[in-house]
N, C-alpha and C positions, 0 to 999 in steps of 0.2 A: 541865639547868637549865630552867624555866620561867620565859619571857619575856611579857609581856603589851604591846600595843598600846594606848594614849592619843593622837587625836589634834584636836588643841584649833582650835576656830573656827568661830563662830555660822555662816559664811558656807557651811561643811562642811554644816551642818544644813540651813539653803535649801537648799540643791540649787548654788548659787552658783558650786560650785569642786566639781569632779572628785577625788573621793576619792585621786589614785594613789600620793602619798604610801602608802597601807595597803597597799596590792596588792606595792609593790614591797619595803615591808622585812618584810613577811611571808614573801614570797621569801625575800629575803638570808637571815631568821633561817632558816628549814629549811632553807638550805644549810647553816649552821652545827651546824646538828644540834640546835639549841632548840625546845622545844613549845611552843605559843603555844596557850594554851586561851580566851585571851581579845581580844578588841579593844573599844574605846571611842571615840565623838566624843562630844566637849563641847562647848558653846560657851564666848562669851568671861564667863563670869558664875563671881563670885571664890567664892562658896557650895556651887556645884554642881561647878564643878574642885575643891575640895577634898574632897568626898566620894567622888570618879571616881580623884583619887591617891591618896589615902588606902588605898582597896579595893584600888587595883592591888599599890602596895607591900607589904601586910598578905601578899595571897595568890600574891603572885609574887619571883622571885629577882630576875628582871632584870624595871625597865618604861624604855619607850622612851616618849617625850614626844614628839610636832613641832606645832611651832606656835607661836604666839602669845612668840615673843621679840623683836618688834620694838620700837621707841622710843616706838608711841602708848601711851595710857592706858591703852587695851584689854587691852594685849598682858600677862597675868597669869600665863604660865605658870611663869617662874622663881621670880616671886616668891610663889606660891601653894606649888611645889613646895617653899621653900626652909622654911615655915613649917610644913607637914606635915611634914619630916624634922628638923626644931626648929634650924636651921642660921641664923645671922644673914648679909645682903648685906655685903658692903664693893668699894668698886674695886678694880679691878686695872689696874695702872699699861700691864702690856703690853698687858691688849685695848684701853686707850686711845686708846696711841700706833696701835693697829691701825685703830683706828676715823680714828682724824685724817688716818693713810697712806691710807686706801680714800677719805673724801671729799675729800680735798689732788687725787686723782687723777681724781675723781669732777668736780672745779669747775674742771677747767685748760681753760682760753680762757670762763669764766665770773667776769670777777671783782666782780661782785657777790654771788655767791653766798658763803654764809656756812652752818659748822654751828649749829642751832641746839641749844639746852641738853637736849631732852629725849633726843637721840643719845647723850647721855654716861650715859642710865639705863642704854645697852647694857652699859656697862663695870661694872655691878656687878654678881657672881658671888656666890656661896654660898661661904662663907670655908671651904677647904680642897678646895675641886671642881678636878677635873683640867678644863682649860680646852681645847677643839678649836680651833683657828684656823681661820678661815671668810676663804678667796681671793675668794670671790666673793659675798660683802655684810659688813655691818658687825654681825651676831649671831653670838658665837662659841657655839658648842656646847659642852657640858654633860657631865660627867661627875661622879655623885655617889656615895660607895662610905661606906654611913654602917648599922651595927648588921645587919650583914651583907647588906643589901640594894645594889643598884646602881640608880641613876635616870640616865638617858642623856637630856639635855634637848638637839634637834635643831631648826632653822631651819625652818620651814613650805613656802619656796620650793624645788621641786624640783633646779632648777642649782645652789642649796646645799646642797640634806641628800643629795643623791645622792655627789657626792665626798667629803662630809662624813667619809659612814658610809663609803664605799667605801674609802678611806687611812688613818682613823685610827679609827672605830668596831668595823670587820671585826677588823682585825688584832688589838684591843684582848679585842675577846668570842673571837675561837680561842683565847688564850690561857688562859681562863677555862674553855675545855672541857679535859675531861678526856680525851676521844678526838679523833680527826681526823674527819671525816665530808669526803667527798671524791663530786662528782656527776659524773657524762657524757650528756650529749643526744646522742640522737639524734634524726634530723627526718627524716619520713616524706612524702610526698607522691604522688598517687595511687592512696592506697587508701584508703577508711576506718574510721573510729576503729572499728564493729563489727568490720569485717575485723582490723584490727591487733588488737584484744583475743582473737578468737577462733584467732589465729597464736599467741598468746605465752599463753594459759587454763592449759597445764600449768607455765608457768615463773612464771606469778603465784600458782598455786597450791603450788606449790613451794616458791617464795623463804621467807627470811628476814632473810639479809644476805649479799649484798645485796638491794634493793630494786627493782623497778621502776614507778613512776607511767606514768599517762598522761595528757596531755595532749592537749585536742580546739581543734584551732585550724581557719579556716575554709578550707577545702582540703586542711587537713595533720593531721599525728597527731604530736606529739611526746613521746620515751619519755626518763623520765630515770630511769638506775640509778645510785643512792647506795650507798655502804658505809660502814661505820662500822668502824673499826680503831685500832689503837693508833699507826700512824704513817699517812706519807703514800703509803710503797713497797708497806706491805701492804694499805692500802685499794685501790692502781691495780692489784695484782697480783690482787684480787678480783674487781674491776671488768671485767677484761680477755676472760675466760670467757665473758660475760656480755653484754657487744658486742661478741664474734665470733659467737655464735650466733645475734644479732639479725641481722648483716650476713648470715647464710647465709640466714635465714627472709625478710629481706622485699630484698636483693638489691639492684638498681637504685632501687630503690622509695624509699633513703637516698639523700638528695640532699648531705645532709653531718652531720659530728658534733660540729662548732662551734657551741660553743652561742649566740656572737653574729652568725653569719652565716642571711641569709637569703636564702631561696627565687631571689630577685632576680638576688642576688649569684651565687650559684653559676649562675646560666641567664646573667651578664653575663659571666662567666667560664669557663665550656662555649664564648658565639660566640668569645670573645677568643683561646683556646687553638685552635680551630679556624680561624680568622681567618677570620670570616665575617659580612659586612654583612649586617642586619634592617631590617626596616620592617615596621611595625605597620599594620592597614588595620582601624577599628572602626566598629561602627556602635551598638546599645547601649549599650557601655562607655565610649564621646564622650569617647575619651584615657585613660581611667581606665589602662587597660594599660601604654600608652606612659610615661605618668607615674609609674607604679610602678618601670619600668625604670631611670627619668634619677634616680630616689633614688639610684642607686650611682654614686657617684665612679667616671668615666673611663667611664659607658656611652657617649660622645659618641663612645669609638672604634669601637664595632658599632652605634650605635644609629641612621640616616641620618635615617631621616625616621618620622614619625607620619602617617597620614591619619584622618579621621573623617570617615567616608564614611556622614553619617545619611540623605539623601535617596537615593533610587531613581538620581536624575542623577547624582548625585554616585558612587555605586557604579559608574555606568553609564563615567563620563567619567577619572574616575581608577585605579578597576581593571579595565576591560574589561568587566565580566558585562553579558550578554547581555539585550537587551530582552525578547527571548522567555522567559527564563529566570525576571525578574522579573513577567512577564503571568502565565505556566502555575504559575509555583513559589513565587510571591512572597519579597518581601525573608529573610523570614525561614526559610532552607530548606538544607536540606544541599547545592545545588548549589549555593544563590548564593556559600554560605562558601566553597565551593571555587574557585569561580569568582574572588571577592574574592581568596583567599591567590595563585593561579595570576596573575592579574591584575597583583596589586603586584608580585611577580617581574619578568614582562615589561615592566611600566610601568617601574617603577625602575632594573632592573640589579642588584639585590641578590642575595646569596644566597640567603637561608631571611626566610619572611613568614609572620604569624601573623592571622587576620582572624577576628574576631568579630561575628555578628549575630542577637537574637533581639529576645523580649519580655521586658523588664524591668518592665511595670506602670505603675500599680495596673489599665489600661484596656485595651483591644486583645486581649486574649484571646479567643479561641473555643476549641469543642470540638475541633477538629482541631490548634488551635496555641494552647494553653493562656499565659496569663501565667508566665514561669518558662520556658520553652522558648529552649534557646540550639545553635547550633550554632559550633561552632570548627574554624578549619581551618589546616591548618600546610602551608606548600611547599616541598619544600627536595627538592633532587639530581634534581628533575624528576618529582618524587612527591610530591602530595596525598592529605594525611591529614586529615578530618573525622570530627569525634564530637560525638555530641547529646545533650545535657543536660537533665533536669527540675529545674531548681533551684527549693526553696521560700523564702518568705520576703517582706519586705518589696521593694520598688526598688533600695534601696540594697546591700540583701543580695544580690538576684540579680546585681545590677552587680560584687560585690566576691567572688563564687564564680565568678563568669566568669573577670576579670581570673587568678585562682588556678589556675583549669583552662586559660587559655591558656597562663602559663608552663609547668603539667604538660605540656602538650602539645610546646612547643617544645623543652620539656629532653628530652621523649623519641624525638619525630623527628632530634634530632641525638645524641643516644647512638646512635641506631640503626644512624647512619653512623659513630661513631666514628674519627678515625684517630689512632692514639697511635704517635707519629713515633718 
């Protein structure tokens, strides 16, 4: 089937609001095995939405709508869409009562507060639309199935249209396919993307079905192989081939095959399994590291301490390194990193230490230590490991390619040691 993308609000057009809405059910739909040959933003203007639905419907089986179904004036997407598919509004008694339960809940220890009338436009739907219940706001989502076409009218706010589609949109479009289409990630880390394309050139060149994409994320390479089959057992028994030969070609290099964990996760759960205290000691990256770590629920139990060690004294007072070391070698240098990781070891009492320090920009560059120049260094079982970096790019970018090549770094000096009990 072909699905097409509409997504409605002038503010989309400013610049105002972050598309991500598009990005993510473009996803979802090629998981489903739908081609999507088109996308569209509109604003909130009732002439130019009807031309934008109109087109989509004519040349697509399925279109998805998000946007514009809230209670102001503004908000014209259902009722624009309801008059292109020639369908009249009426209420519906249970999105109501849904809408009265959500602000009943919405106004408790407020009792002034009051709904007011133009909340109840939410309750009119398209006479004959299969209706989504929406947990979390008062616009229920849309299902329109009218002269063979299907219109999927979705909530704009992402905490809405994400479980929306994820519980009752998904399960509603598999059923409408004719095959299964079934994906598996794998997530790559420490090598890059030319490398990993030019590992896998004979089996991209190969493929048919299954599949394999890539994916260029920053630090990482991620491969997803899809199949398409008539059930779920013969798509995974396709699948199966296909990443085991990925796992023999790139090895350690796979940090995992979960496609919702990340990089983090798995280095927060390498120390855990190894029981083993970290501390972070940065100077560039001013916590950027540390703080990527404490995203994962329960890193509090590896995770002691964070330092950001940006001054010279500060390097000097908290992790040892040597005054000489920063006079001859300056802050930014393969010893001092080492110096730093070796440092927070002894300072601390911890296990394994990760220390980052270079130039991040846009100023401070020379020819000898270029803006972009970073060294990392990992301490763990009484062995310092540093590696030097040219990262290109903006500040922010050199900061968030570091941060990525320090966890490389730490997930691999503790593989290194492994002990699997």
């Amino acid at each position: 089937m072909i699905v097409e993308l509409v997504c409605v609000g002038t503010e989309l057009l400013l610049g105002n609001i972050v598309n991500t809405n598009a990005a993510y059910l473009a996803e979802m739909c090629a998981r489903l095995g739908l081609s999507m040959y088109y996308q569209s933003v509109v604003g909130d203007n009732e002439e130019r939405m009807t031309q934008v639905i109109a087109q989509a419907v004519d040349r697509s089986d399925v279109v998805i709508l998000c946007g514009g179904l809230g209670p102001t004036q503004d908000d014209l997407t259902k009722e624009v869409t309801a008059k292109v598919m020639g369908m009249k509004l009426v209420e519906d008694e249970h999105t109501r009562n849904c809408i009265q339960e959500y602000m009943n809940n919405l106004f408790v220890g407020r009792p002034d507060a009051k709904i007011t009338d133009n909340n109840w436009k939410q309750a009119l739907v398209p006479e004959g639309a299969l209706i989504l219940d929406n947990a979390n706001g008062t616009a229920p989502g849309l299902i329109i199935e009218e002269n063979g076409k299907i219109v999927i009218l979705l909530p704009g706010p992402p905490n809405e249209l994400k479980p929306m589609f994820e519980n009752q949109v998904y399960p509603y479009l598999r059923e409408k396919q004719p095959e299964v289409i079934l994906s598996r990630m794998i997530k790559i880390c420490g090598i890059g993307e030319s490398a990993v394309e030019d590992k896998i050139q004979d089996m991209i060149d190969a493929q048919n079905n299954p599949t394999i994409a890539t994916y260029a994320k920053t630090g990482e390479v991620h491969l997803r192989v899809t199949a398409r089959a008539e059930s779920e057992a013969e798509a995974k028994k396709m699948i199966k081939p296909v990443v085991r030969e990925l796992k023999v070609r790139f090895g350690k290099n796979i940090y995992t095959t979960d496609e919702h964990k990340t990089l983090e996760e798995c280095v927060i759960d390498l120390l855990k399994d190894q029981e083993l205290e970290l501390t972070t000691v940065e100077s560039c990256t001013g916590g950027a590291l540390a703080a990527r770590l404490v995203n994962v629920p329960g890193a509090s139990d590896v995770l002691k301490q964070g330092l950001v060690t940006y001054s010279n004294k500060s390097k000097r007072k908290f992790t040892l390194v040597k005054k000489s070391t920063l006079k001859d070698e300056g802050a930014v240098s393969h010893k001092t990193a080492k110096e730093m990781a070796k440092g927070a070891v002894e300072n601390t009492g911890c296990d394994v230490s990760v220390s980052v320090t270079g130039l991040a920009g846009p100023n401070g560059g020379t020819k000898e230590k270029p803006v972009g120049l970073v060294y990392i260094g990992c301490c763990y079982k009484g062995k310092t490991t540093v590696r030097e970096f040219h990262f290109n790019g903006n500040r922010s970018k050199v900061r968030e390619q570091a941060v990525v090549q320090g966890l490389v770094l730490l997930r691999d000096c503790i593989l290194e040691n492994y002990v699997n009990e």
